[in-house]
C-alpha positions in Angstrom: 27.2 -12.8 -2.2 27.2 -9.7 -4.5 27.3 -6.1 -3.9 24.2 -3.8 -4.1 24.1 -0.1 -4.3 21.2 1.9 -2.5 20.8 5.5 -0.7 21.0 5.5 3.0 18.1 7.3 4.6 19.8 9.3 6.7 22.7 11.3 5.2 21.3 10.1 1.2 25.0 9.0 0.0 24.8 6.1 -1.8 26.2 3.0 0.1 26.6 -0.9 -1.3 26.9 -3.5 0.9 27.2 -7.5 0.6 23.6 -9.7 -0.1 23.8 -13.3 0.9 21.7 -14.6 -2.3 21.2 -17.9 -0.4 18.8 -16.3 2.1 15.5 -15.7 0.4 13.7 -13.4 3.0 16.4 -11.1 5.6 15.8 -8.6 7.6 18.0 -7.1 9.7 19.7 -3.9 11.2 23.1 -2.4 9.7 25.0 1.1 10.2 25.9 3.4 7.3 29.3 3.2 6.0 29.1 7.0 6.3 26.9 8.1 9.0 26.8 5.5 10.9 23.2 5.4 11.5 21.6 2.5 12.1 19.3 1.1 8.7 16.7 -1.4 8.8 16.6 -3.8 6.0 14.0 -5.6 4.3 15.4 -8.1 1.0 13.7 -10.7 -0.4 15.1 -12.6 -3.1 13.9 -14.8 -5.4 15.3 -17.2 -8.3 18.3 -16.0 -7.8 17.4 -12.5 -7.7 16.3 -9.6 -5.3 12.9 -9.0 -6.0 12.4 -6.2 -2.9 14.8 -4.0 -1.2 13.9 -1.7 1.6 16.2 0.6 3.5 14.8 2.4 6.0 15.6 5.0 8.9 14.6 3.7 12.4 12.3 5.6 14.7 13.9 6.3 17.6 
């Protein structure tokens, strides 16, 4: 596990939160630390390495 930085959607502070780098393709649902919106996630890692990160505001 290591720690990646991004921008949340919703309130644009940047955030970092734990990737599993055992899990090639995840995608699920967590809050901001800060805003406490919910962010859908999109990571795909390959070789040991994330090759795509998506955060993204959900519709509601």
């Amino acid at each position: 596990m290591e720690e990646y930085f991004f921008q949340c959607p919703y309130c644009w502070e940047d955030i970092s939160m734990l990737v599993d780098y055992s899990v090639s393709d995840q995608n699920y649902i967590e809050d901001c630390e800060i805003c406490c919106n919910p962010i859908q996630l999109d990571i795909v890692i390959e070789n040991n390495e994330i090759t795509s990160f998506q955060a993204e505001s959900i519709e509601q």
